[in-house]
N, C-alpha and C positions, 0 to 999 in steps of 0.2 A: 586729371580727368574731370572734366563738367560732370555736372551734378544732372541726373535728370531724375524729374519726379510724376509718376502717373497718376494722376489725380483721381482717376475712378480706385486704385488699390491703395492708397496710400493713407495713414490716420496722424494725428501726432498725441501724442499721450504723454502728459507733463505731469511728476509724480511729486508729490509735498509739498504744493505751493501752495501750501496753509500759514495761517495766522500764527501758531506757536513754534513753525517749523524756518517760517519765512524770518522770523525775528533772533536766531542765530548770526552767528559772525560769519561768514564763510569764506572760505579763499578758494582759488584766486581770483574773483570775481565776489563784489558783494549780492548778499540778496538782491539789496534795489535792480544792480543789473541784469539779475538771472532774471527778477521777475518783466523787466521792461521788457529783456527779447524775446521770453515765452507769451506775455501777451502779444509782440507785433508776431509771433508765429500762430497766434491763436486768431488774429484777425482776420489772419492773408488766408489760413485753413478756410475759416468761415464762411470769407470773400468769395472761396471759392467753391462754396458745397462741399469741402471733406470734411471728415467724422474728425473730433477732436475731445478725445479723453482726459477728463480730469479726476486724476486719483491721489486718494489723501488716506491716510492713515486715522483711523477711531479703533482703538482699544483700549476701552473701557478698563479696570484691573480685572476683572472679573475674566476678560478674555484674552486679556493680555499671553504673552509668551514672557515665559519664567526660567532659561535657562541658567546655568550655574554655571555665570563669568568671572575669566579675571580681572575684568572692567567692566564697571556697569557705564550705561548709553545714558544718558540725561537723569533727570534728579527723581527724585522719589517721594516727592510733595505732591499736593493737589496740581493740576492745572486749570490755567484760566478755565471758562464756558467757550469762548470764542476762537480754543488752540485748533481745532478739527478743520473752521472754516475758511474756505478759499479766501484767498486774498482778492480784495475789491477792485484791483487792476488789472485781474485779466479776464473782466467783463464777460464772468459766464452769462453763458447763453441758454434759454430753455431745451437746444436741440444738440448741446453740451452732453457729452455720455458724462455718469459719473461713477467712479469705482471704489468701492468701499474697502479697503484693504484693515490685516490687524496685523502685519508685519510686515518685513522690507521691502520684499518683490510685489510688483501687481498683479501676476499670475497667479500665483500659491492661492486658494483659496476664495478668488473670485472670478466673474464672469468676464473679467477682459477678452479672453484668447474664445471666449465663443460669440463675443459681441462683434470680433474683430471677424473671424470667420462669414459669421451672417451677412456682413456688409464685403466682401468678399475681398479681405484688406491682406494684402501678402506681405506690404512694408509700414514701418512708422520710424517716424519723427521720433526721438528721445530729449528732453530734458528733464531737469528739476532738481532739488535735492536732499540727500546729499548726493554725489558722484558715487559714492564707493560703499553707498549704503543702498538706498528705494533707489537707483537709479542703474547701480551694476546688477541688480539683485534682479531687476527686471530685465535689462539686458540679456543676461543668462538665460533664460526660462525661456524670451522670445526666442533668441538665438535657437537653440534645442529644440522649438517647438517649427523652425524652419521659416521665422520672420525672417525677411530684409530688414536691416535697422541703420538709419542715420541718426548721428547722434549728433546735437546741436551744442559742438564742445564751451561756445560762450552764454548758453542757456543752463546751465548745469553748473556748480561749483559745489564743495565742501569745508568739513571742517579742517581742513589744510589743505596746503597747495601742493606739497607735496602726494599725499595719497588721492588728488584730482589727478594730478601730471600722473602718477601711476599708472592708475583707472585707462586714462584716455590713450596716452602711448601704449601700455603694453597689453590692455585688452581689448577694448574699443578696436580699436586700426586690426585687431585677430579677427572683430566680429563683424564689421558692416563697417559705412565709410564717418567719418570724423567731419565735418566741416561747422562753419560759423554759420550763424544768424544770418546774416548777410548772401552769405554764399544759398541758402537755402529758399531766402525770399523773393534772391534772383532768378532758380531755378522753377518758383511758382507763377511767376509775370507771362 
């Protein structure tokens, strides 16, 4: 099925592609490439007057989420000053939404889904990562709340390939359509 995208409804919203998030190992895809194809999806947005979301994770300890795992999610030392901030290659923009999140989903807790509303956006673009963390977490919530969602399966990767490939085959392809970078940027031209 070609891909078609309506440019007056349509947002892309790329989730932790910060400075502490970005410097992870990820598979199947490294960071550097997840971040090269959300910046050329963030250019061609631009290019073309759509809204494009950039949402990052700050939680502070103080407002952290503390539940009681059998695996904790990264370490429990200080982090740098500069973990929160956008990575410098995907040339935010002043007219850049930004969304402040303090856990996985971009929904829960902030103004995405009424920013997306106001601007009268029924679908978006997905990438970022991880897949099967801020990036499924979001997924859900849009899904539910009655978005369209493309997911930019080579913008997006995690902490393994294995639970990417999960993510993408058996929920993704349930929720809205899957495609590449590539297939997306053709569909903006």
């Amino acid at each position: 099925m070609a891909l078609e995208v309506d440019r007056k409804r349509t947002a892309l919203v790329l989730i932790d592609l910060q400075k502490g998030i970005a410097a992870m190992q990820t598979k199947p895809y490294s960071a550097k490439d997840v971040i090269r194809n959300a910046a050329s999806l963030a250019d061609a947005f631009r290019r073309a007057g759509m809204p494009v979301f950039l949402v990052h994770v700050v939680a502070p300890p103080e407002v952290a989420l503390r539940p009681k795992t059998d695996a904790q999610l990264g370490g429990t030392g200080q982090v740098p000053r500069d973990w929160a901030e956008f990575v410098p290659e995907l040339n935010r923009s002043e007219k850049d939404i930004e969304i402040v999140k303090r856990q996985w989903g971009a929904f829960y807790g902030t103004e995405l889904e009424l920013q997306m509303r106001r601007r009268g956006i029924d679908t978006f673009v997905l990438g970022g990562i991880a897949t099967s963390y801020g990036v499924e977490s979001t997924a859900r919530f849009g899904y539910e709340y009655g978005f369209q969602i493309i997911f930019a399966e080579d913008a997006m990767s995690d902490v393994s390939e294995e639970s990417h490939r999960v993510a993408v085959e058996y929920i993704f392809r349930r929720m809205g359509l899957v495609r590449k970078t590539s297939e997306i940027l053709e569909a903006l031209r």
